[in-house]
Every structure is written in structure tokens, then in C-alpha cells.
C-alpha positions in Angstrom: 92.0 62.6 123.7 90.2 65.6 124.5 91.1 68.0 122.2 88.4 65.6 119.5 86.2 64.4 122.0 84.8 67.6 124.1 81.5 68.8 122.7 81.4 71.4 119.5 79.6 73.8 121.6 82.3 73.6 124.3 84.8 74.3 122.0 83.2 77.1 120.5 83.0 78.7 123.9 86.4 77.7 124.9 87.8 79.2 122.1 85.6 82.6 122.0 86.7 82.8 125.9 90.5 82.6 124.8 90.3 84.8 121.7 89.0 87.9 124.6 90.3 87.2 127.7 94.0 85.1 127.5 95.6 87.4 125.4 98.0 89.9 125.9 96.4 93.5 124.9 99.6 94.0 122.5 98.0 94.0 119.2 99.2 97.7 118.7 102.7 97.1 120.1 105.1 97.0 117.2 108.9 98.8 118.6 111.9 96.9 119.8 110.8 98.1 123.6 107.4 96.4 123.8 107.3 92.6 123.8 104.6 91.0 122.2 103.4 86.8 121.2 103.4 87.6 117.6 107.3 89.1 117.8 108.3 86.2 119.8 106.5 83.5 118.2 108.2 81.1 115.5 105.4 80.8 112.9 104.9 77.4 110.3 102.5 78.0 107.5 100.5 74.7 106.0 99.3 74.4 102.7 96.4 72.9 103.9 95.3 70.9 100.8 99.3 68.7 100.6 99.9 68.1 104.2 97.6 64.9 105.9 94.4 63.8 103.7 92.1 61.9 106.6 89.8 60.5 104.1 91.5 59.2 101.0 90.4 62.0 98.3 93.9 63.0 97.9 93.5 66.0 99.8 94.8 67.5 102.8 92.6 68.4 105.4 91.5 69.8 108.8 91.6 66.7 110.3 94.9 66.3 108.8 95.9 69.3 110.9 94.1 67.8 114.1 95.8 64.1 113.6 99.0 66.1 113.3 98.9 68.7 116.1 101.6 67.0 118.3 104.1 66.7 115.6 103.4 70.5 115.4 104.2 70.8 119.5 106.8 68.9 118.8 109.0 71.0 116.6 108.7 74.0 118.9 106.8 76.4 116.4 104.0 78.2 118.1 101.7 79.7 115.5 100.4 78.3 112.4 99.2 80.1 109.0 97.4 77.8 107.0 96.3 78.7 103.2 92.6 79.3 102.6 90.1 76.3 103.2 86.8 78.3 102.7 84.2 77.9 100.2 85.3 78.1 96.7 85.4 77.1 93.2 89.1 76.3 93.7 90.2 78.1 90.7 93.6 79.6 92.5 93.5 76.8 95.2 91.3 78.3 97.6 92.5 81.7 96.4 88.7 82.8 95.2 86.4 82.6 98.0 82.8 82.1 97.1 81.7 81.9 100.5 83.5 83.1 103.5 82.1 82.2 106.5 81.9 78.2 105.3 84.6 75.6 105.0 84.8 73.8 101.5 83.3 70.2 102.3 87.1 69.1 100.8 88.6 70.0 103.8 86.3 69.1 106.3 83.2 70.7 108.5 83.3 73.8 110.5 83.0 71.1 113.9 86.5 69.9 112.3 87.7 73.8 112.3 87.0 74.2 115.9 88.5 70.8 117.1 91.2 72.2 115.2 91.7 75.6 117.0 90.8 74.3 120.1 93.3 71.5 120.1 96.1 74.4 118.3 95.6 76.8 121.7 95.4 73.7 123.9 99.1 72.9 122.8 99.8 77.0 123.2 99.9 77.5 119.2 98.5 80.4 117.9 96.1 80.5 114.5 96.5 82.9 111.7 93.7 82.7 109.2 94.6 83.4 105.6 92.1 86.5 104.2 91.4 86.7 100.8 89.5 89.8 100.2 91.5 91.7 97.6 89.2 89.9 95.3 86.5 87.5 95.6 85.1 84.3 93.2 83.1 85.0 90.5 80.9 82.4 91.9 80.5 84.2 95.0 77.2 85.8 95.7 78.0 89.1 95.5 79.9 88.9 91.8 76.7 86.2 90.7 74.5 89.3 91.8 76.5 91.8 90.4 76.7 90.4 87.0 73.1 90.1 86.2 71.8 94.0 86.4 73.6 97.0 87.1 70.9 97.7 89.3 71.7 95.0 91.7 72.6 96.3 95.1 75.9 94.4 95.0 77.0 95.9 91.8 79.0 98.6 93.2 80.9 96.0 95.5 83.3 95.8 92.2 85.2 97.6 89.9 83.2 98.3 86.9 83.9 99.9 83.4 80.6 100.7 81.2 81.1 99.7 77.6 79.4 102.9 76.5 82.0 104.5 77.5 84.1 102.5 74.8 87.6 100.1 75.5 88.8 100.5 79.1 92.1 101.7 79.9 94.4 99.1 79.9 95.4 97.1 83.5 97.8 94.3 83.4 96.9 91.0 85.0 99.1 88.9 86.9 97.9 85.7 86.2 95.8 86.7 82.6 98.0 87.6 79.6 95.3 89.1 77.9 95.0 92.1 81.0 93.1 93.0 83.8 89.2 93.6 82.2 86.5 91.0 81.3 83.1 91.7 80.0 80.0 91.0 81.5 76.9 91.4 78.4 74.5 91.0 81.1 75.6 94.3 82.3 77.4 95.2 79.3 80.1 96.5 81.1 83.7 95.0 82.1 84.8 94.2 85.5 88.4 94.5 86.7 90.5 91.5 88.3 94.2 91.5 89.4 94.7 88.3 89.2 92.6 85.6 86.8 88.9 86.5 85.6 87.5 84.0 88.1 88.5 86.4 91.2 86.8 89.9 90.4 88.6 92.9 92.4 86.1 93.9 95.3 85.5 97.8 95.4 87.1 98.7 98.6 86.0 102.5 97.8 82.5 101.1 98.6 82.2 101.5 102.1 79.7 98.9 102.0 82.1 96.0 100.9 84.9 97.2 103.9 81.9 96.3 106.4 81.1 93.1 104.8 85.0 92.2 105.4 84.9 93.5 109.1 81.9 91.5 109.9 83.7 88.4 108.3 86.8 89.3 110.5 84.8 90.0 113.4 82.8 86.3 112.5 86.5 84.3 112.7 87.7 86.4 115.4 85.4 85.3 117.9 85.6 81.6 116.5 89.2 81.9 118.4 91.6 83.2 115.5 94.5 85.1 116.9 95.6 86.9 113.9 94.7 87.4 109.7 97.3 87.0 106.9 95.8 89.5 104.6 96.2 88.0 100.8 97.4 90.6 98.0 96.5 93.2 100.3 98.3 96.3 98.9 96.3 96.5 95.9 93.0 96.6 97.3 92.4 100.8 96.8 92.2 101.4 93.3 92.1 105.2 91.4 88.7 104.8 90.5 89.3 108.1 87.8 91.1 105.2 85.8 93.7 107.3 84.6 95.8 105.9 81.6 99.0 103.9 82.3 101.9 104.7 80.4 102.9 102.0 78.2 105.4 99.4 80.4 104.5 100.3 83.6 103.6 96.9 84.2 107.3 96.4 85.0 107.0 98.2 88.2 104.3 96.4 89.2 103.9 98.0 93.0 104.5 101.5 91.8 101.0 101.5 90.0 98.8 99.1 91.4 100.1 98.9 95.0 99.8 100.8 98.0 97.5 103.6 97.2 97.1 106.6 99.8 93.6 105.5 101.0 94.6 102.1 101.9 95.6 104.0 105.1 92.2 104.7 105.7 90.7 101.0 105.3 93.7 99.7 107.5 92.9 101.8 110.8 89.3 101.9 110.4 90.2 97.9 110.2 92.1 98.5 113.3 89.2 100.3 115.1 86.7 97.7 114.2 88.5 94.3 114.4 92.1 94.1 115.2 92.8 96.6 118.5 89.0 95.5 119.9 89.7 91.8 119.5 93.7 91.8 120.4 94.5 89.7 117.1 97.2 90.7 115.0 97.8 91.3 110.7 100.3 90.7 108.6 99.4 91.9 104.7 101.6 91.0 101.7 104.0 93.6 100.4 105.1 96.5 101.8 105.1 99.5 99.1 107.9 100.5 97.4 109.9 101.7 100.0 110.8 101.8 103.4 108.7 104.7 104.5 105.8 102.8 102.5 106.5 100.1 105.2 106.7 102.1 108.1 103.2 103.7 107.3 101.6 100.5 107.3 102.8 98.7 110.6 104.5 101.7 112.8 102.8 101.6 116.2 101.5 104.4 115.8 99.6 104.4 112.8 97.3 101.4 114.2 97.0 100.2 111.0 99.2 96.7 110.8 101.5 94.8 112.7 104.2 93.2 110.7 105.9 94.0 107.5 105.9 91.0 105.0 108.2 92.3 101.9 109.9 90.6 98.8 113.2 92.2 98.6 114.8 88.7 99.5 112.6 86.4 98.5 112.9 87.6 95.0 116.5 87.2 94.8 117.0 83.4 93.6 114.2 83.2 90.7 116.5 82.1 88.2 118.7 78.8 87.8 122.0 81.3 88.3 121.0 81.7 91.5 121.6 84.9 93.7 124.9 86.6 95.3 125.3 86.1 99.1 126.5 90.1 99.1 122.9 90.5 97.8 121.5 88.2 100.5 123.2 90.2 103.0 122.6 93.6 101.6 118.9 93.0 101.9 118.2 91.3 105.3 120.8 94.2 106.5 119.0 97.3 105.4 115.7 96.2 106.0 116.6 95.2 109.7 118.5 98.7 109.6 115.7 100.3 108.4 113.3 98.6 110.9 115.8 99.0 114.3 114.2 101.2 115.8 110.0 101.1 115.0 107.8 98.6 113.2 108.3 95.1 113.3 109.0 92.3 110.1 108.4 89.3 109.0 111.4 87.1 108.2 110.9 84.3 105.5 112.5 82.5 102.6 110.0 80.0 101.4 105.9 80.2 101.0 103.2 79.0 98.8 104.1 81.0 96.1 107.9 80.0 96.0 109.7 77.0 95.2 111.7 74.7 97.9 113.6 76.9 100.3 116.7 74.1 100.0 116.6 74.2 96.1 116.8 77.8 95.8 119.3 79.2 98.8 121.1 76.1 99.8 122.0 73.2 97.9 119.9 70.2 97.8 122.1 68.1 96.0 122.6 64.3 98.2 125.6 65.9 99.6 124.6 69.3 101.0 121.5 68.8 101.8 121.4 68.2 105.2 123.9 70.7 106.3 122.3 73.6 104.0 118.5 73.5 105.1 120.1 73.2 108.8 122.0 76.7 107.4 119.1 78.3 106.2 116.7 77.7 109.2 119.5 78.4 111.8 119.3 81.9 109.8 115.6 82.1 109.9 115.9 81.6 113.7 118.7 83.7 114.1 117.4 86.9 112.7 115.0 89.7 114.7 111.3 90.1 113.1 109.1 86.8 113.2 110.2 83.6 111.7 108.1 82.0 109.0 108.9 78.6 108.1 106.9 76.4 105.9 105.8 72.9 105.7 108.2 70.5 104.6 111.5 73.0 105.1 111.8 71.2 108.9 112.9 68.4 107.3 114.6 69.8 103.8 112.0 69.0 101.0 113.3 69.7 97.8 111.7 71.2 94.3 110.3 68.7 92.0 111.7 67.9 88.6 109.0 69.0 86.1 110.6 69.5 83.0 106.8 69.5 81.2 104.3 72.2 80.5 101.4 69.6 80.8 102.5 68.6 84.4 101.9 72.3 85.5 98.1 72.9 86.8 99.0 76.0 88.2 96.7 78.8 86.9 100.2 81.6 87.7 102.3 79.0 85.8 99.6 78.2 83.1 99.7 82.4 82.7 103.3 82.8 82.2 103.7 80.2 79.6 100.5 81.8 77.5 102.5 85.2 78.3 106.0 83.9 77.1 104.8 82.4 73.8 103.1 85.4 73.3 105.7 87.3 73.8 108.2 85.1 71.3 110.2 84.3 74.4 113.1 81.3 74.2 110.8 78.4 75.6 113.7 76.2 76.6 114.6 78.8 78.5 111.4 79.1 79.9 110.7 75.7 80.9 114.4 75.4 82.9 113.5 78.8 84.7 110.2 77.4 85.5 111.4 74.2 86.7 113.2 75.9 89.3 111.1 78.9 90.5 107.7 77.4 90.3 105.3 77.8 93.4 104.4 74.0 91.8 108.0 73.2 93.9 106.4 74.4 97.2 103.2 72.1 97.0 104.0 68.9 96.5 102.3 66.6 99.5 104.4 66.6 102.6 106.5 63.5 103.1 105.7 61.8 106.3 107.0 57.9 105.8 108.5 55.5 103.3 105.3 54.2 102.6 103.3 54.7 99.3 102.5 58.4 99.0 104.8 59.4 101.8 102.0 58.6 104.1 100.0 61.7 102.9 96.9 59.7 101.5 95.7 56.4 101.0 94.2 57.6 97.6 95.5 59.1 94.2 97.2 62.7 95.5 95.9 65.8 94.6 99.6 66.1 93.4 102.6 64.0 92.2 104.4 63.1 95.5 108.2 64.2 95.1 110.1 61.0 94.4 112.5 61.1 97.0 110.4 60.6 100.0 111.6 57.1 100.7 114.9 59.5 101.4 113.3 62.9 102.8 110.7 62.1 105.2 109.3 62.7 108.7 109.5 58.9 110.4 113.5 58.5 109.1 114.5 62.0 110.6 112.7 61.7 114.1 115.1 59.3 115.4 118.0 60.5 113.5 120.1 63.2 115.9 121.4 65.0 113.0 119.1 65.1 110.5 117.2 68.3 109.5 114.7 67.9 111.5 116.4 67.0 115.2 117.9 70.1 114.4 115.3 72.4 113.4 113.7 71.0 116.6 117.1 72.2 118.8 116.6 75.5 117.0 113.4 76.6 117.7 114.1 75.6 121.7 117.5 77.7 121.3 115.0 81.1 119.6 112.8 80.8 122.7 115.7 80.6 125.6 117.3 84.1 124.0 115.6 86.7 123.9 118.5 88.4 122.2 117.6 86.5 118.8 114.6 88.2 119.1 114.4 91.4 120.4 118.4 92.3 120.2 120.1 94.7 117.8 121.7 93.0 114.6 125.1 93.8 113.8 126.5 92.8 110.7 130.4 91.5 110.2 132.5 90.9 107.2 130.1 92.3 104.8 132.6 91.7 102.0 132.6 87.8 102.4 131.8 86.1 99.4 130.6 82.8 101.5 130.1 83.7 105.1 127.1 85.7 106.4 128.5 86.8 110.1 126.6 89.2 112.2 126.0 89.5 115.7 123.1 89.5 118.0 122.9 91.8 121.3 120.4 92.6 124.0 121.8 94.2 127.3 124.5 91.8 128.9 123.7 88.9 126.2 125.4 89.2 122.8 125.4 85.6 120.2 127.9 85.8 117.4 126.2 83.5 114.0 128.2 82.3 111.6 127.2 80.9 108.4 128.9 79.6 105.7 126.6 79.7 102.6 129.0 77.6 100.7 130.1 74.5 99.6 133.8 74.9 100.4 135.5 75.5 104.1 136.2 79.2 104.6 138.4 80.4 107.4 137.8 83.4 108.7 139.3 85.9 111.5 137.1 88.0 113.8 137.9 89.6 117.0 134.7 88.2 118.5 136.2 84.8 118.7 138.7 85.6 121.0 138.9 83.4 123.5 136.2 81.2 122.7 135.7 77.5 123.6 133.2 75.0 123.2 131.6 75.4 126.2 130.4 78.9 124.0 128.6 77.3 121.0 124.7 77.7 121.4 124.2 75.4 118.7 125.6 74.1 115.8 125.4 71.9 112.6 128.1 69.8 113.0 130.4 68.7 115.2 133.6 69.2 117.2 134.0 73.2 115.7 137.8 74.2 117.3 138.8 78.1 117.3 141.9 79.2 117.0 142.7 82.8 118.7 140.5 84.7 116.5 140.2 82.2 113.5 137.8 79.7 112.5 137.4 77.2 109.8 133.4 76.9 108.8 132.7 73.5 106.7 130.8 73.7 103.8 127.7 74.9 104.9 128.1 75.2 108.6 125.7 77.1 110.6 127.0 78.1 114.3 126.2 80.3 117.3 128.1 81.2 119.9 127.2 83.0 123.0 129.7 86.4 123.6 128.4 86.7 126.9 
């Protein structure tokens, strides 16, 4: 096949060729009125490491990703995000970079990278590289440097607090219960880290570190990369006056840490240097803490971002108690509201750092299953902003029961339990919550066959394959019209013919309704009409819009033989249906 039999050098200069010259100029396009690839593609992130291990280590890998690219064709998605594969320690899975410009001999060579983008824009599938440079490893160069003399010229590329100066002021840690300073006696000094004290912030205030990033941007970009998924991006500026926090303000996490007036700055010098000159696109976690923070960072205008990636809804099932479909509504409306007219936004319910998108909106019980992923990616679809789906929800993976602190290897989940027995917390409690909210859920191998490890390795996994697979897998839905995955496939095909689900104004009905999210799509002459009944019960409902519609109307739907009735309808439990108004 010639996507792993041309020549490395080839496809290096196939791939430089079109990263410059095949795509559109858009980069900076971001209101309803301009069309651009990244508002009308339907984008699938990989965690690279649990979806096709080529060589038996229990690990996924590039080739993984090349043996697979057809399947990806095949489901209609047409880019692809895939979590960090670069050098590292693999402290935070990939998440601390000790090298950034090599691949981590775990998940292949950098000839595998470029089989792998080369056969990706063969198949018209766009590549999003995952950028980690909040933070770096501590085993990275710059931080090995750094941490041996405070005369070594990379000291300054992180944040640094002199013990002479006595205790520094107190910055909480996400994943460290003890906060956000180590110390170095090398240097006798403490460094600051967000996250764990293997992944040192970098000192974006050094103007020295910002090129270092552009040049490694600039490296991937002509390697063929189409656009950069920015990790923890909003916290890079830091007040280097190191003010004190008042005590608690860890609770509003954003509000202190995030989103920092400078960070303007670094984005459209970012823009100058990488993403207008090579016609890529980014996309940066969080979005402030509010809407005019979101606007600032991807408004055409402001050249700084393209897409708004935000929490609001994500965050809304973290419990076992689940969330309120008013909520659910409330949020997707008044951030599409907010976003009608400028910017552009990223529309997800599942990542890396969530559980199973089935186990926490739907209902993944044997029952529901089916029917409620089908739901939940009909919405995904249905929505303007830019789909993300993620590996595994095409064909309704599930959380995995872990009722066991020892079973976690998670550093975040490792964290929280220090934190909560710290804190005196009810560890029962605990436990159940963390069964059903941890990112754990969201990285279990992907389940491709019946056969031992869901076809994912012929060695030990990296991770504890989900025990249904036999049930949930890739090889029993492909031939199977209505399963999950036939009809994720029908829905990504139905996104692309209708423009209207992409670029049309969003109109939301019966915002009262306890079960049904209604709301309707328009764009000139065309106007779709979604239903979906987030519920396990029928629910009849009455809607002018119906009037008059037949059969012949439905774009597409999850089950079968759907009658209206003058201007009623009776959804079944968990029905998801479009119908074309025009």
C-alpha cells in the first residue's frame, strides 16, 4: 500500500508540500460568515498509548494509528488529535516532555510519524498535534540544566523562588497535595509546577523560552501538522511579583492561575510566527472565566486562537447523582448564544481527562446503551462549533468498575486520594465518586474484537482491558445496522451533507422539558428540527414545527418507524431524531 511503502524522504516532502500549499489560507477566519476545514471538520482524538499496540509491549502506537487509518476513513471523521507521543519520562503519560522534537521509542520512530501523517492527509484527515509547553519534564534538558547552578543559561526558562528570600508564597497544585513549590539544594531555591513536581512550569515571561516553543511549532509544522492542541494553556503567564493568595482561593481555580493579561501577548506573537505564516490552526484548553475571556482569545480579530475549548459542560456529571438536563441545556445554549455571532467553539463531552461519555450522560446499563451513546453523538453532530469525539465513544465504551485505590496508577487520581485523607474526607465516598469520574474510565485499551485483549495487543496491556469487550467491540458492530457504530458512521455522513448543522443559527425549544433537548438548526432556506430524548421513559411532546411532517422528513434517526401526529410526537427512551423543516 503506498501510504507504508513510499520512501521517508518522499514523505517528508509530500507532507511539507501539503502543510504550505493545499490549505485554505483560513487560519484567522473564526465568524459564522467565513467557512473554514477546522469549523467543518468532525474531529476524533486517540489516546495514542490504548488504541493498536503493533509490537506486543502492551502499548499503543504509531503504527497502531497507520494499521488503523482506514477504519478512521471509514467512520467519516476527518481530523485526528492524538495525546502526546514525544520523548518523556512518562510520568503524566506523555504529559512531561523531555524532549520535544523526538518520539518516545514506545511509540515508534519519527519514519513511523511520517507514514503516519502522510497516510492521515492521503485519506483527507487532518493532524492536530498535542502541545505540552505549559510545563516541561524535569528530565528535560532545560530543567536538568537549570537545576544544577543558578548561573546556567537555562535557569531563567522557569519559575524560581530563592530560599534566602525565606518560604514562598503559597500556590496550590493540581495534581500535588502538598502545593505548587519544590526545592532544588543545588540552587537552593524552589521551582514552581502546576501540576506534579516532575513537570516544572516553563517561564513564559522569558522571551527566550516563547522562541524555543515557536521553533518547536515551526519544527512540526513543516513535518505536515495542520493544527496544535495547546495543553493547560491558560496558565502559562504567571505574576512573577508573587503576590500572596488569599487563603481558599484555590476553589476558583481559573480566577488566579488562569488567563493572565499577557497571555495575549504570547498568543499573537504565536500567531505572527507560527499559526497565520503556516495556515495551521489552535485550540488551547479553557477559556477564562467568562465569555469575554473567551472571545479575547479566538475572536478573529485578535489573531491569537481559533477555537474555544471550555468546561462549563463537561464538568456537569462528576458525581454518581448525575447532572440535570435543564443544566445541560442551559450551558450548550448560552455558550452558543454567546458565540452566534464571532469566535468559533469546540463541542465535546468526553476526553482524556474524563470518564466514558456513555457512563456519565447516557446510560450504559445492557438496556440503554445502544440507543443513548447513539443520543449523545447525534447531539455532538448536531450542534454548531467543531465536534470532538473520542476513541471508543463510536462504538459506546463504557467506564470500568474499579472499586480499588491500588488499581488507580493515575498520578491526578493518586493526588486526590493523598488530598482527601488529608483532608479527613468520607473515603467511601471517595472511592464511589472516583469510580465514576476517573480519567482512568477514558483509557482503558480500545476494544476491537472478541479475542483476548479486544484485539489491542498480543502482550500483557498497558491497562486492564474493560471486561465487556466480547459485548462492545469494533468487529461485532461493523456488520450490525443498528449498532453504535453503523450509526455514528450515518451521522458523521449526515454533519457533512448540511451545512446548516454546522454553520446555522441554533434555536432552542421547550427549554422547560425535563427529558427532551429540542432545538432547531437554520441556515438560509434549510432549517433541521433535533429531538432528543435524554431519558429512559417515552415523552410525548407538541411542537408547531412538526406540522405536517412525514417520514420522507427524518434526516436520521435511532430507531425505527417514528409516526407524528399533527404536531405531537412520542420519543422512546432515548431517541435521537432529525428532521428536515425545509
Amino acid at each position: 500500500m503506498k501510504s507504508r511503502t513510499a520512501p521517508v524522504a518522499f514523505l517528508r516532502m509530500l507532507n511539507s508540500v501539503y502543510n504550505k500549499k493545499q490549505k485554505p489560507s483560513t487560519a484567522g477566519e473564526t465568524t459564522q460568515s467565513n467557512k473554514s476545514w477546522w469549523k467543518e471538520g468532525i474531529l476524533y482524538q486517540i489516546y495514542l498509548q490504548s488504541f493498536k499496540d503493533t509490537d506486543g509491549d502492551g502499548f499503543g502506537d504509531l503504527n497502531g494509528v497507520v494499521e488503523k487509518l482506514d477504519y478512521l476513513k471509514s467512520i467519516g471523521i476527518t481530523m485526528v488529535w492524538i495525546t502526546p507521543f514525544l520523548e518523556s519520562p512518562m510520568v503524566d503519560n506523555g504529559y512531561d516532555v523531555s524532549d520535544y522534537k523526538a518520539i518516545h521509542p514506545r511509540y515508534g520512530t519519527m519514519e513511523d510519524f511520517d507514514r503516519m501523517i502522510y497516510g492521515l492527509h492521503e485519506r483527507e484527515i487532518k493532524f492536530v498535534l498535542d502541545m505540552v509547553v505549559n510545563h516541561s519534564s524535569d528530565q528535560h534538558k532545560w530543567f536538568k540544566g537549570a537545576s544544577s547552578s543558578r548561573d546556567n543559561e537555562y535557569y531563567d526558562y522557569y519559575h524560581w523562588w530563592p530560599a534566602e528570600k525565606g518560604e514562598p508564597p503559597y500556590r496550590h497544585s493540581l495534581f500535588d497535595p502538598e502545593g505548587g513549590w519544590d526545592y532544588v539544594e543545588a540552587v537552593d531555591a524552589y521551582y514552581l509546577h502546576t501540576f506534579t513536581g516532575n513537570q516544572p512550569d516553563l517561564n513564559w515571561e522569558n522571551p527566550k523560552v516563547r522562541q524555543e516553543v515557536y521553533d518547536i511549532m515551526k519544527f512540526w509544522a513543516e513535518k505536515g501538522v495542520d493544527g496544535f492542541r495547546m495543553d493547560a494553556f491558560q496558565f502559562v503567564s504567571k505574576d512573577t511579583t508573587w503576590p500572596e493568595f488569599p487563603e481558599g482561593h484555590e476553589k476558583d481555580y481559573v480566577k488566579w492561575y488562569g488567563l493572565r493579561p499577557e497571555l495575549h501577548g504570547y498568543l499573537n506573537e504565536m500567531y505572527n510566527k507560527i499559526i497565520g505564516k503556516y495556515n495551521v490552526f489552535a485550540v488551547a484548553e479553557g477559556t477564562g472565566s467568562t465569555f469575554e475571556d473567551a472571545h479575547n482569545l479566538v475572536d478573529s480579530d485578535r489573531n491569537e486562537l481559533q477555537m474555544a475549548y471550555h468546561f462549563d459542560a463537561v464538568n456537569l456529571s462528576q458525581t454518581p447523582k448525575g447532572y440535570s438536563l435543564l443544566d445541560f441545556k442551559g450551558v450548550f445554549s448560552k455558550w452558543d448564544n454567546a458565540f452566534s455571532e464571532k469566535g468559533w467553539l469546540a463541542i465535546y463531552l468526553s476526553n482524556h481527562d474524563n470518564a466514558r461519555l456513555v457512563s456519565r450522560f447516557g446510560n450504559d446499563s445492557d438496556d440503554f446503551r445502544t440507543v443513548s451513546t447513539q443520543l449523545l453523538n447525534t447531539f455532538l453532530m448536531s450542534m454548531r462549533g467543531t465536534p470532538y469525539l473520542y476513541y471508543g465513544d463510536e462504538i459506546g465504551m463504557t467506564n470500568i468498575d474499579m472499586p480499588n485505590i491500588e488499581e488507580y496508577t493515575d498520578i491526578e487520581a493518586q493526588g486526590k486520594y493523598q488530598s482527601a485523607l488529608k483532608a479527613g474526607a468520607d473515603m467511601e465516598e471517595f472511592i464511589n465518586t472516583l469510580n465514576y469520574n476517573s480519567r482512568e474510565n477514558g483509557r482503558t485499551p480500545m476494544q476491537w474484537d472478541a479475542s483476548e485483549n479486544a484485539g489491542f495487543t498480543t502482550g500483557d496491556p498497558w491497562r486492564r482491558v474493560n471486561p465487556n469487550y466480547t459485548e462492545i467491540n469494533v468487529a461485532k458492530q461493523k456488520t450490525d445496522p443498528n449498532s453504535v457504530l453503523s450509526h455514528f458512521k450515518r451521522m458523521t455522513e449526515v454533519r457533512k451533507k448540511n451545512p446548516v448543522l454546522v454553520y446555522g443559527d441554533y434555536t432552542l425549544l421547550l427549554p422547560e422539558h425535563e427529558q427532551v433537548y429540542a432545538f432547531a438548526r437554520e441556515l438560509d432556506e434549510d432549517k433541521i428540527l433535533v429531538l432528543l430524548n435524554f431519558s429512559e421513559s417515552e415523552s410525548e411532546i407538541e411542537l408547531v414545527e412538526l406540522q405536517g411532517l412525514t417520514s420522507e422528513k427524518v434526516v436520521i434517526d435511532n430507531y425505527e418507524g417514528t409516526a407524528v401526529e399533527g404536531t405531537c410526537i412520542t420519543l422512546r427512551p432515548y431517541q435521537a431524531i432529525l428532521f428536515s423543516l425545509g
